[in-house]
N, C-alpha and C positions, 0 to 999 in steps of 0.2 A: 550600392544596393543593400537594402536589407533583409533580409532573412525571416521568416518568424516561424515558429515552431510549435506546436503546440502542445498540453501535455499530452491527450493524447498518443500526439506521436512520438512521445518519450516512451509513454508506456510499452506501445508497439515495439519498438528497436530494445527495450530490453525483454519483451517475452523471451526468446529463442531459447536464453539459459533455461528456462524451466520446461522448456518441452525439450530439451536437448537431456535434459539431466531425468525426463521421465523416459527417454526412451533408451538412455546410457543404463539405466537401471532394470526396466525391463528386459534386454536382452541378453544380460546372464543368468545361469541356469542355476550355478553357485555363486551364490552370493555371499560367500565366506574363502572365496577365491582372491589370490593374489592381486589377480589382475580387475577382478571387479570391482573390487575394494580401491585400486589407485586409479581405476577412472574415476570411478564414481565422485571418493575424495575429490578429484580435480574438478568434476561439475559442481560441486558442494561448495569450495570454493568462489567458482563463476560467479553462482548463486547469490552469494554472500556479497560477490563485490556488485550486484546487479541492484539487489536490494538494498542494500547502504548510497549508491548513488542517484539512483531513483526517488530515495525519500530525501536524500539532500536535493534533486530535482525539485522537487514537490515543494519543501522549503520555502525554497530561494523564487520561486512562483508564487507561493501566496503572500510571501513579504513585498510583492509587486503588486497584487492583485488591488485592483479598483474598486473591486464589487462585490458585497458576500456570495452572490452566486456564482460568479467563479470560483471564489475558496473553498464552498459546496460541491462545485464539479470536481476541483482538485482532489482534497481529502477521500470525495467517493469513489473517485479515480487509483487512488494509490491504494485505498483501504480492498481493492476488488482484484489489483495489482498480488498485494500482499496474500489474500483470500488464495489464488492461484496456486502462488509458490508454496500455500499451505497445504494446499491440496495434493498437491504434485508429493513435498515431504513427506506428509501421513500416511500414505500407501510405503515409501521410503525407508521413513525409519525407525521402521520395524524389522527392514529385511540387513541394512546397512546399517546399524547404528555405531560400528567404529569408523564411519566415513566423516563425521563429524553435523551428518542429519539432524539429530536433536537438538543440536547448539544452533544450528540455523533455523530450525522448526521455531523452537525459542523465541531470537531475533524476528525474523518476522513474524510471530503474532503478536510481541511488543507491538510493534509499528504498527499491525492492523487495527491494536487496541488503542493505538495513542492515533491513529487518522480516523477510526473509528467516534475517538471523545470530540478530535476536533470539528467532524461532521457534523455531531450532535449539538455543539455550541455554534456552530455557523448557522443551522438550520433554526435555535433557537432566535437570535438574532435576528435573522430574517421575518420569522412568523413577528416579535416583537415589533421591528418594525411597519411592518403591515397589520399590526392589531387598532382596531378604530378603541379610543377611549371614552366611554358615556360623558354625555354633555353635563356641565356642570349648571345647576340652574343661574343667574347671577342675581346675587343677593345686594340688597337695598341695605343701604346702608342710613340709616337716622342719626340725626344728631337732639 
């Protein structure tokens, strides 16, 4: 039997780091506390291996992909992905920035900006391909 998966439900199964690491971070009150500081790190971390596996997901899916509009879904997918965990950081790291926030803030808005460009050339592509080009009249040829 086989399996199929879809990214989607990649994206799904890695949310949880970023709502786990928005609400590890909202319920310390110091946030220059020992212990706030080496959770958070440790979701910072998560973070980090959630988003690097996720865009090698993403990858290794549109080097399969059959169709540019899947490669459109994908790219929009990871780039909305990344948007997230942007969001989630920027409130972040400003309160944590020795948790190592910034350098992941960083990192993912690389990837939003590199899934970001590839959305933009998928979608060009596609309009390309659905573009009608004016008829050429045919020209008579004399000798």
């Amino acid at each position: 039997m086989k399996t199929r998966i879809s990214f989607d439900d990649l994206l799904e199964i890695h949310r949880p780091p970023i709502q786990e690491m928005q609400r590890v971070g909202d319920s310390f009150a110091d946030p220059q506390s020992a212990a706030a500081g080496e959770a958070l790190a440790r979701h910072v971390r998560l973070l980090e291996g959630s988003l690097r596996q996720t865009y090698r997901e993403a990858v290794a899916l549109a080097r399969r992909a059959d169709e540019a509009a899947d490669l459109a879904e994908i790219w929009a997918g990871m780039s909305g992905f990344c948007g997230a965990a942007l969001q989630t950081l920027a409130a972040l790291k400003q309160r944590y920035p020795q948790c190592g926030t910034p350098e992941v803030y960083d990192l993912a808005l690389d990837y939003k900006l590199a899934c970001d460009e590839r959305y933009r050339e998928v979608v060009e592509e596609i309009e390309c391909q659905n573009r009608e080009f004016p008829k050429v009249p045919k020209i008579r040829l004399t000798r």
